[in-house]
N, C-alpha and C positions, 0 to 999 in steps of 0.2 A: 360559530355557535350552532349544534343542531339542534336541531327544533322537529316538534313531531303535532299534526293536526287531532282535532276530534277523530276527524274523518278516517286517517290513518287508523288511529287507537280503534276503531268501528270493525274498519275490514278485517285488522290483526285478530281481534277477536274471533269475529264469525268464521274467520281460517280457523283457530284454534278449538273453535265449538264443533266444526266441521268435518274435518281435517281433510279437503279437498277445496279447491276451488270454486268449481262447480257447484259444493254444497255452499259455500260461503257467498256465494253469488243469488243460487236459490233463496237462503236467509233473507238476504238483504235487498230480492227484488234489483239487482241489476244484471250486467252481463257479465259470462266468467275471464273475458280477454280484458277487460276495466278491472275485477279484482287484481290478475296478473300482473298488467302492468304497474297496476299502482304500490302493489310488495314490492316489484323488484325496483322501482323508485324508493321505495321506504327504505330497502336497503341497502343501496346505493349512496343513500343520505345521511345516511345515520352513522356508514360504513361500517356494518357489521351484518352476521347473517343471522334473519331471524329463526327462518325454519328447515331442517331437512329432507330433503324430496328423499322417499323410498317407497319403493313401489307405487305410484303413484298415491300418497300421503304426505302431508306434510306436518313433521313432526317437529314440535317446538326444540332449536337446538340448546344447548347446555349451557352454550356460551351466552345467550341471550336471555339466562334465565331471571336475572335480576330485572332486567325490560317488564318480559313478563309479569313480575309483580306487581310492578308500579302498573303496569297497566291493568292488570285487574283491578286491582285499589280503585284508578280514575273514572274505571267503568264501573263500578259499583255505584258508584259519586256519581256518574250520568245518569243510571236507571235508577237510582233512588230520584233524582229531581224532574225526570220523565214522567216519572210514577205520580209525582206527587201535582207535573203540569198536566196530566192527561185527568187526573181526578180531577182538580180546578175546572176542567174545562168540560167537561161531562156534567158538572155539577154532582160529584157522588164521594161520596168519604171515603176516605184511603184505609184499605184493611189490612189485615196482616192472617196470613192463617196458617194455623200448624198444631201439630201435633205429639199425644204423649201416648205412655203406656201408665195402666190405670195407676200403679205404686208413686209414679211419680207424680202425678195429675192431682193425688190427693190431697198434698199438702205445701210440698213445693211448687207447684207450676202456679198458685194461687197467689203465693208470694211473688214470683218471678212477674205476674199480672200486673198486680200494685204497686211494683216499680215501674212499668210500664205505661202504665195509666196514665201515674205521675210528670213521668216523661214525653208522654203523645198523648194528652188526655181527649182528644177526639177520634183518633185510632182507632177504628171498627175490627175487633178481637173475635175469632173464630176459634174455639180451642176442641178438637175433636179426642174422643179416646180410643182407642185404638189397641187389638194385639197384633203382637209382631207377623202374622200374618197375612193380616188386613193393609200391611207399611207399602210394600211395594207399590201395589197399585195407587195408593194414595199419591204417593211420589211422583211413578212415572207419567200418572196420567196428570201432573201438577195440581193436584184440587189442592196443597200445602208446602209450605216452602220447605217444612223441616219436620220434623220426628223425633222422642227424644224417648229412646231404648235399653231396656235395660241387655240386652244381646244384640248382637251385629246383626244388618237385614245383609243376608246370602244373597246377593243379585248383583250381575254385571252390572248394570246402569245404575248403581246406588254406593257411597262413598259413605263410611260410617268413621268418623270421628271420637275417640271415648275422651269423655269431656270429666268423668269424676269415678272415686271407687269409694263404696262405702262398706262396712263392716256387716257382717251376719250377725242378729240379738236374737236375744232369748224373750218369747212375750210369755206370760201367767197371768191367771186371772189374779185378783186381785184376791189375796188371803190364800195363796196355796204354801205346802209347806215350802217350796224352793224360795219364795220369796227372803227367807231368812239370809240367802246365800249373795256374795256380793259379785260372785262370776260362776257362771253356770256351763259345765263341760257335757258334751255327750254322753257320757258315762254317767249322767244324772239324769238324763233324755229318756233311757232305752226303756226303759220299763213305765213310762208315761206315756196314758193317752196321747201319742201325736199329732197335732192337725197340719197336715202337709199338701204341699204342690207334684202331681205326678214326676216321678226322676228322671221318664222321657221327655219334660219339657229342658228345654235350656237352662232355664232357674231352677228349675226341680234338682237340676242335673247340679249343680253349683252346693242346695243346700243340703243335699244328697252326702257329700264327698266327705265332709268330717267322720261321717257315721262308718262310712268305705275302709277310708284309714286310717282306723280305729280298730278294723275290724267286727264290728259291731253290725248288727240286725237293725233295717230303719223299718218299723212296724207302724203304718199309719191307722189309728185311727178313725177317719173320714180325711178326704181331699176337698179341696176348692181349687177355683179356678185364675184367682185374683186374690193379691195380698188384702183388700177389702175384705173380702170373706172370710181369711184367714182371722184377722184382726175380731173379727164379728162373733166369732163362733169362741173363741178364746175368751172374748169380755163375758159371755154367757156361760161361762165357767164348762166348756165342753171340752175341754183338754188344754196343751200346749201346745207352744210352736216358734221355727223358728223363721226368721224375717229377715230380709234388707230393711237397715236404718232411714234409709231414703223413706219409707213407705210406713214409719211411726214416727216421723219428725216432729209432727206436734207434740208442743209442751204437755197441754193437760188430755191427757186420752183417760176417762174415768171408765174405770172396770180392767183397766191394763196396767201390769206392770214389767217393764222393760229390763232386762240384764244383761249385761255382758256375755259372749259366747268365749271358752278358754280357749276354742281352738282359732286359730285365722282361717277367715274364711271371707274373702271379698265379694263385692257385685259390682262388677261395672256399669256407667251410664254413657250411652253412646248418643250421639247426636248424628241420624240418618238426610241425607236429602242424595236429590237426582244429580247423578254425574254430569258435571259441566253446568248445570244451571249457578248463575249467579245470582244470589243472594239477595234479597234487599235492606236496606241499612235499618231498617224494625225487626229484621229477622236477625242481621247480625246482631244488632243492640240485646234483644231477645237471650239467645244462646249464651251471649254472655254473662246475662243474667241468672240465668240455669246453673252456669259455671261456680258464678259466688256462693248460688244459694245451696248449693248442692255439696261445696267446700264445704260451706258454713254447717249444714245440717251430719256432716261425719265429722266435725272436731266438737260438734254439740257439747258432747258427753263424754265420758270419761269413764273405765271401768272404778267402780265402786262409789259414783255420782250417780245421781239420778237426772233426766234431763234440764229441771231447772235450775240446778245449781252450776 
């Protein structure tokens, strides 16, 4: 039968964080002749090869990819219950910290909390807001485990995951004439006050695009900088505009009312964190939460419903 140590699963790792010896040895505070031989014992034992030597790197091979999983899984399972003996012994509450962009922070990550609570109710909760150019540093310098985007963070050391897509809406003040309408096309837009997002931003650039191919003139209005704003300026009857649904998820928004856009036009939600950093099991638990609620807030509604129905 083979059998594989903690210990084992340790050094595989810090190879794999590493990808040299040397660095896996630095990690880990031993010597790099002690990590060597104890791979090539590992592999000896197991009879299979874990990694490829090229150019001096060692890159996880293909054939061992299923290893690799499980061993991330079991290392996950080590550093959550590290995490949670080093708190015990410090005496200091185990926290969790991570991050959103403001659309999404407004109403879902609030939700995403309160299951969380639920679940770790002494869980010390860090939730920072963040725009997408503020993410990287947050990352690589670790002040948070995770980030949750509505655009990919551009950076070698950051690994973006798109965890949900929701639909582009039409927001109106409450009592304007489009209200009558049960789906609202561009071609009702053009000639309305717009209140929009610059179309050099990434999301500008997204809700931009219906108007493009259309062929139509996007004539803004006034800009903001944050779907908040957008949302803000619209309830106080200073035009229209239009939205990712993630970012009007709440039921009762009084002074707003929400429609259908005719053309597709999605937003994705990404979930950023630092390449190679393993996770902890309140961050994982977390993101998945994001997941449901994020599902749950784009099959909300329906064109020609309103949201609480």
């Amino acid at each position: 039968m083979k059998e594989i140590t903690l210990r084992q699963i340790e050094v595989i790792q810090a190879v794999m964080l590493r990808g040299t010896i040397s660095g896996a040895a630095e990690h880990l505070g031993v010597s790099a002749p002690g990590i060597s031989r104890l791979i090539k014992h590992t592999e000896e034992s197991l009879g299979i090869r874990l990694f490829e030597r090229r150019a001096g790197l060692f890159i996880p091979s293909i054939e061992a990819g299923t290893v690799f999983d499980q061993i991330r899984e079991v290392y996950k399972g080590v550093e959550s219950l590290q995490m949670a003996l080093n708190s015990l012994e410090k005496g200091e509450d185990v926290q969790l910290a991570f991050a959103s962009a403001p659309s999404v922070a407004q109403f879902i990550a609030a939700r995403v909390i309160r299951t969380l609570r639920g679940r770790y109710p002494d869980l010390y909760i860090d939730l920072n807001i963040l725009k997408i150019e503020e993410t990287v540093d947050y990352l690589l310098l670790e002040r948070g485990e995770f980030v949750i985007m509505s655009s990919p963070v551009n950076n070698a050391g950051i690994d973006n995951e798109e965890i949900a897509q929701g639909r582009v809406v039409v927001i109106l003040p409450e009592g304007h004439p489009l209200e009558s309408k049960d789906v609202i096309s561009v071609h009702d837009l053009v000639h309305e006050p717009l209140i929009g997002i610059d179309p050099s931003d990434p999301y500008g650039a997204i809700i931009a695009r219906p108007f493009r191919e259309a062929g139509l003139p996007m004539r803004h209005s006034m800009r903001g900088r944050f779907a908040q704003t957008l949302v803000s300026l619209v309830r106080h009857g200073l035009g229209v505009a239009m939205i990712d649904e993630f970012s009007v998820a709440e039921v009762y928004m009084p002074g707003v009312v929400r429609k259908p856009l005719a053309e597709h036009v999605t937003v994705s939600s990404y979930v950023a964190t630092k390449k190679g950093r393993v996770l902890s099991a309140f961050a994982d638990f977390t993101i998945r939460q994001f997941r449901k609620e994020l599902a749950h807030a784009s099959h909300h509604w329906a064109p020609g419903k309103s949201p609480a129905e």
